[in-house]
N, CA, C and O atoms as a MOPAC input file, in Angstrom:
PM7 MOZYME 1SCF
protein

 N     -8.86900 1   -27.38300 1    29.39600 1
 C     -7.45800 1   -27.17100 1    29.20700 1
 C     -6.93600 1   -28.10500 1    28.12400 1
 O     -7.51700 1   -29.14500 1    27.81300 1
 N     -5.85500 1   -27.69400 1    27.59200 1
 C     -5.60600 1   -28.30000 1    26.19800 1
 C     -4.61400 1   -29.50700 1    26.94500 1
 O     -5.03200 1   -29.95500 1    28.01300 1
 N     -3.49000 1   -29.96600 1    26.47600 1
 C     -2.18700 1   -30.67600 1    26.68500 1
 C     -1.07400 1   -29.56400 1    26.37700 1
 O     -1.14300 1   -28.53600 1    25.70400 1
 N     -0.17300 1   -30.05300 1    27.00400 1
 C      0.99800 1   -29.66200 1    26.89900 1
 C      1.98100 1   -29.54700 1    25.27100 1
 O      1.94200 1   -30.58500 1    24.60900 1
 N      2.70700 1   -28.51100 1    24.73500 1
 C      3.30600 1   -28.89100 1    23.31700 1
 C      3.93100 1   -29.46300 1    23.33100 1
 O      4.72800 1   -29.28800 1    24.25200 1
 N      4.19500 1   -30.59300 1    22.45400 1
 C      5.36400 1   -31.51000 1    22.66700 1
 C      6.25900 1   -30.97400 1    21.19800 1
 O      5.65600 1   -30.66100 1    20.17100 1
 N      7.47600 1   -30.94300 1    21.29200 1
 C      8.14200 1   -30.51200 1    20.16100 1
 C      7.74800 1   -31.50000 1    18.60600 1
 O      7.00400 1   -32.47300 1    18.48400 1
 N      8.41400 1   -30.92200 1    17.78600 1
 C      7.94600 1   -31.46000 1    16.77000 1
 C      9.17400 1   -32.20700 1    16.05100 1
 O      8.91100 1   -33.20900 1    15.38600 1
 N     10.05500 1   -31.91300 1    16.11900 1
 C     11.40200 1   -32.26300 1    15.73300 1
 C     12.91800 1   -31.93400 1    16.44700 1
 O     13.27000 1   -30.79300 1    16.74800 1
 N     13.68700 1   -33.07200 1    16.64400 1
 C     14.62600 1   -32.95300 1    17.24900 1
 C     15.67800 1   -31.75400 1    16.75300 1
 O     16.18800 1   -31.68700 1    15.63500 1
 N     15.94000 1   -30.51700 1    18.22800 1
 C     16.46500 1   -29.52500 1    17.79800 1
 C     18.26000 1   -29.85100 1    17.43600 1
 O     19.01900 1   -28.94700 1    17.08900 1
 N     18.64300 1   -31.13800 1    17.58600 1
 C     20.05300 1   -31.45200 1    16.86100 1
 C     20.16200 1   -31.81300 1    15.44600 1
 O     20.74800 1   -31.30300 1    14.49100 1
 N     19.49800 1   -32.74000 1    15.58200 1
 C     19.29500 1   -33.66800 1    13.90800 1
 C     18.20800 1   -33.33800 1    12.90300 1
 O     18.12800 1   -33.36200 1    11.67500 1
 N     17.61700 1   -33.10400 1    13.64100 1
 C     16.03000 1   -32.37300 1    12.81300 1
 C     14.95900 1   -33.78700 1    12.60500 1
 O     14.00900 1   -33.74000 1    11.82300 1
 N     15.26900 1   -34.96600 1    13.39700 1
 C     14.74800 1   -36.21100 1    12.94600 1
 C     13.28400 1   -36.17800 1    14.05700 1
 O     13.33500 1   -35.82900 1    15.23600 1
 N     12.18400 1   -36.57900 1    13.41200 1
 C     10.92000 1   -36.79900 1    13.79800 1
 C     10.44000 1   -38.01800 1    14.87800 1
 O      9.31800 1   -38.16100 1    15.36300 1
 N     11.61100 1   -38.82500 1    15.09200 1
 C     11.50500 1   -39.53900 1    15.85900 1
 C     11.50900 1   -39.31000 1    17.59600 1
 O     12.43100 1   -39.69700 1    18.31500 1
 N     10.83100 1   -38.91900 1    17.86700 1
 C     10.93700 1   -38.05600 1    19.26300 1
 C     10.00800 1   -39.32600 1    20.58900 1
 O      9.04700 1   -40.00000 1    20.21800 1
 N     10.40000 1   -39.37700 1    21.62600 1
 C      9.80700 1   -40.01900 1    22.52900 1
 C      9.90400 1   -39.20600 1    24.33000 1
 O     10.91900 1   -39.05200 1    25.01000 1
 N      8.95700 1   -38.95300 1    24.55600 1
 C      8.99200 1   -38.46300 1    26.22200 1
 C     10.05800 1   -39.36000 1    27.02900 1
 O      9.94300 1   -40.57100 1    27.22200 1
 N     11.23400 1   -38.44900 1    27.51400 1
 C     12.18600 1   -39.26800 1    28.39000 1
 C     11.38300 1   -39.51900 1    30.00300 1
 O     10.55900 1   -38.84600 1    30.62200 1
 N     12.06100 1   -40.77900 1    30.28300 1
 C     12.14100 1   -40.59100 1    31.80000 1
 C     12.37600 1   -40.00500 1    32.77400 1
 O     11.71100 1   -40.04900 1    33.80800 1
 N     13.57300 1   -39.23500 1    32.53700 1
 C     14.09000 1   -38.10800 1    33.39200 1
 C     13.13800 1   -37.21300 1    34.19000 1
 O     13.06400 1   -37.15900 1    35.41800 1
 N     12.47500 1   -36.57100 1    33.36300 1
 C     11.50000 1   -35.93200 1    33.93100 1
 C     10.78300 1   -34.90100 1    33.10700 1
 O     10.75300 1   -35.03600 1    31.88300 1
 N     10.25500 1   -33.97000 1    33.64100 1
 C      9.10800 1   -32.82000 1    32.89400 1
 C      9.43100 1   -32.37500 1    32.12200 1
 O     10.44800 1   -31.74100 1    32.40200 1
 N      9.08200 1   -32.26600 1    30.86700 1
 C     10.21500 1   -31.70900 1    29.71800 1
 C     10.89500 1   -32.60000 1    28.73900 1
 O     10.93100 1   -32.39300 1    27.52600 1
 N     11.40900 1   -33.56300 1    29.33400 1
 C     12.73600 1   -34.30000 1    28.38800 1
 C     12.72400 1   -34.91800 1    27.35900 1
 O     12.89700 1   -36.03400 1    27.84700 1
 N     12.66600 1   -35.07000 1    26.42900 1
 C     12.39100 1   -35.89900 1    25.41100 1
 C     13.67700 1   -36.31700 1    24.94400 1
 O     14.69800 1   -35.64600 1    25.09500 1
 N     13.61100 1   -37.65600 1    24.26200 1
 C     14.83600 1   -38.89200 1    23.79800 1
 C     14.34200 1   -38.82100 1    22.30700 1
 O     13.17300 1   -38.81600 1    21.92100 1
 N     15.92000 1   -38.74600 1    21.27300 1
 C     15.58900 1   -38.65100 1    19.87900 1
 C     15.55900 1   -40.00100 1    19.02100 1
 O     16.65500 1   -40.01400 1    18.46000 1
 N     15.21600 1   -40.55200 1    18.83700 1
 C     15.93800 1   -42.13900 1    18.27100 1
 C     16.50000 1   -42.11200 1    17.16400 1
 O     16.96800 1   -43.16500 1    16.73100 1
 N     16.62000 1   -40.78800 1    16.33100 1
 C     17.42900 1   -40.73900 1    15.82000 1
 C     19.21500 1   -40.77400 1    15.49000 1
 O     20.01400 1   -41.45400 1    14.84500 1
 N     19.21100 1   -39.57500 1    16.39100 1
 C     20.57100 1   -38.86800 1    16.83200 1
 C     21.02900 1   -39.97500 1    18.02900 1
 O     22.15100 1   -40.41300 1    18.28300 1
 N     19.67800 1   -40.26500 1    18.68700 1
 C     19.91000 1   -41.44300 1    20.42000 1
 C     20.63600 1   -39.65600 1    21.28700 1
 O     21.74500 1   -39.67500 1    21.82000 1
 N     19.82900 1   -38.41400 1    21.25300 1
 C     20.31700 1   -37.53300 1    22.00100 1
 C     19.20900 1   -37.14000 1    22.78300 1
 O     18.13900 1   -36.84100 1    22.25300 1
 N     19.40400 1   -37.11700 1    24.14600 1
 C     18.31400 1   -36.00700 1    24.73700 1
 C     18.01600 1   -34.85700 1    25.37400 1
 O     18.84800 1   -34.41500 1    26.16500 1
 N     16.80200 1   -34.16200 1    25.16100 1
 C     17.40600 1   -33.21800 1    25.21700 1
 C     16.00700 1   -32.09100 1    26.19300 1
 O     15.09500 1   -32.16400 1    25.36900 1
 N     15.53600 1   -31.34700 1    27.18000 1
 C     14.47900 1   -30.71500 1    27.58800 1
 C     14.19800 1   -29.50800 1    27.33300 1
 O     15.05700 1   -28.63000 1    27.41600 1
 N     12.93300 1   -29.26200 1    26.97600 1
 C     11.95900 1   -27.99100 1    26.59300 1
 C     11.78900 1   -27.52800 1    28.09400 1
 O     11.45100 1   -28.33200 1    28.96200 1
 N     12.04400 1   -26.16500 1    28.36600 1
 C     11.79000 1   -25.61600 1    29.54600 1
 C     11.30000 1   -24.03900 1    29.19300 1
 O     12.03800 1   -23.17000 1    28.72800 1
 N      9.68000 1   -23.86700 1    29.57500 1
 C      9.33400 1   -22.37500 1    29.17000 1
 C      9.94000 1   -21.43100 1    30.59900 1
 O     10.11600 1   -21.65100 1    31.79700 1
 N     10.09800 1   -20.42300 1    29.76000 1
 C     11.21100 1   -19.43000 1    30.54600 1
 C     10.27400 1   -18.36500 1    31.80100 1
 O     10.46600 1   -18.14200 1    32.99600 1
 N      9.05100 1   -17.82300 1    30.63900 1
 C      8.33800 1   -17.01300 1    30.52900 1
 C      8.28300 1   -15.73200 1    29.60200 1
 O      9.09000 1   -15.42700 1    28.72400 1
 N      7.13200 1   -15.04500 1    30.00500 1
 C      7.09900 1   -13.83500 1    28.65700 1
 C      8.12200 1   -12.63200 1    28.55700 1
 O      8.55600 1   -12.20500 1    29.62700 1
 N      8.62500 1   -11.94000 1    27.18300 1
 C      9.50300 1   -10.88600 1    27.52900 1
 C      8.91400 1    -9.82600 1    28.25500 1
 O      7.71600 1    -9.77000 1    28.53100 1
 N      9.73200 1    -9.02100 1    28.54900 1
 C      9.54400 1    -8.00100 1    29.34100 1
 C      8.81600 1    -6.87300 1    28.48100 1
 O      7.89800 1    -6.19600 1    28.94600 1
 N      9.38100 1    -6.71100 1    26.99200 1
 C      8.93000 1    -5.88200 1    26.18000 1
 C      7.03600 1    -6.25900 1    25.81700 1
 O      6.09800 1    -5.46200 1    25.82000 1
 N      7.03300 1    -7.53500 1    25.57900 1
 C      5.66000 1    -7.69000 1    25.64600 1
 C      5.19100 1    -7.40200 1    24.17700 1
 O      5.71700 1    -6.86600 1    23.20100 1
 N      3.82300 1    -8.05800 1    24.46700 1
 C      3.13900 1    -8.04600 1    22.57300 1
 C      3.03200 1    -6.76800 1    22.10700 1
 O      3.14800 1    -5.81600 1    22.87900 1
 N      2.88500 1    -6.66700 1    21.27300 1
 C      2.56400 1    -5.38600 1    20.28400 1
 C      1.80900 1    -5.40700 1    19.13600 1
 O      2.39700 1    -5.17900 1    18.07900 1
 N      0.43700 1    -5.66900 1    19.12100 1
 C     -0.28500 1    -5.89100 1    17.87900 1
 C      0.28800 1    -5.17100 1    16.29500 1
 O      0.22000 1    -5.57600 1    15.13400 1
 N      0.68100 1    -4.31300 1    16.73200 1
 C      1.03900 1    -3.43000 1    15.18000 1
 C      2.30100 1    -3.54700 1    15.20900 1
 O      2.95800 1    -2.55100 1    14.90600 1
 N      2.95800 1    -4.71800 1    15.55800 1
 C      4.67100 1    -4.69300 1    15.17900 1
 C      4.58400 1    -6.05600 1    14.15000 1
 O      4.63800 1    -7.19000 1    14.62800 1
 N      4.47500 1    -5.86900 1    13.01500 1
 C      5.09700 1    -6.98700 1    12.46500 1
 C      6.15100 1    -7.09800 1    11.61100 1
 O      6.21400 1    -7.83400 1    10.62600 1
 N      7.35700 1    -5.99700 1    12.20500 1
 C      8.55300 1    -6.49300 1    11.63600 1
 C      8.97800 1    -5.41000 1    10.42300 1
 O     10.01900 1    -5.41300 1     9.76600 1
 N      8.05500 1    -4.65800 1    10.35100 1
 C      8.43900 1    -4.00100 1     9.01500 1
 C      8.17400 1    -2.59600 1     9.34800 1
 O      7.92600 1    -2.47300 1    10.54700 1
 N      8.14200 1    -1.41600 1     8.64300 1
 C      8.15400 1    -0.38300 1     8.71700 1
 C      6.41100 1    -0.30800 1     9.01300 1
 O      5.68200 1    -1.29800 1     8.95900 1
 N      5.91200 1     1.20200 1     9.35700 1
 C      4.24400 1     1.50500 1     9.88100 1
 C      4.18700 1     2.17800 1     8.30900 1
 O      5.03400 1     2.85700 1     7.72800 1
 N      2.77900 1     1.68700 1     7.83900 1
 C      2.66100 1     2.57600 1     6.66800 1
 C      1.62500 1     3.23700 1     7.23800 1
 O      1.08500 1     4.16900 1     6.64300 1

């Protein structure tokens, strides 16, 4: 099993300074902005993958 994703940049400020909060599962503290803020996966859509959809017309 791999690890968990940890974000890559703070989704307020856009600053790289990121640290795992205390709070709990999820939370991360920015030291930038000093904002925090948690990643929570939802789950998958309902519509689901579609190999041949990428957005554009079918040629």
């Amino acid at each position: 099993m791999s690890e968990r994703a940890a974000p890559f940049y703070c989704p307020y400020c856009g600053d790289e300074d990121l640290r795992p909060s205390e709070e709990g599962h999820g939370a991360w503290e920015c030291h930038g902005c000093n904002r925090a803020f948690q990643v929570k996966y939802l789950g998958l859509l309902t519509r689901g993958f579609r190999p041949n959809d990428t957005g554009g017309e079918a040629i």
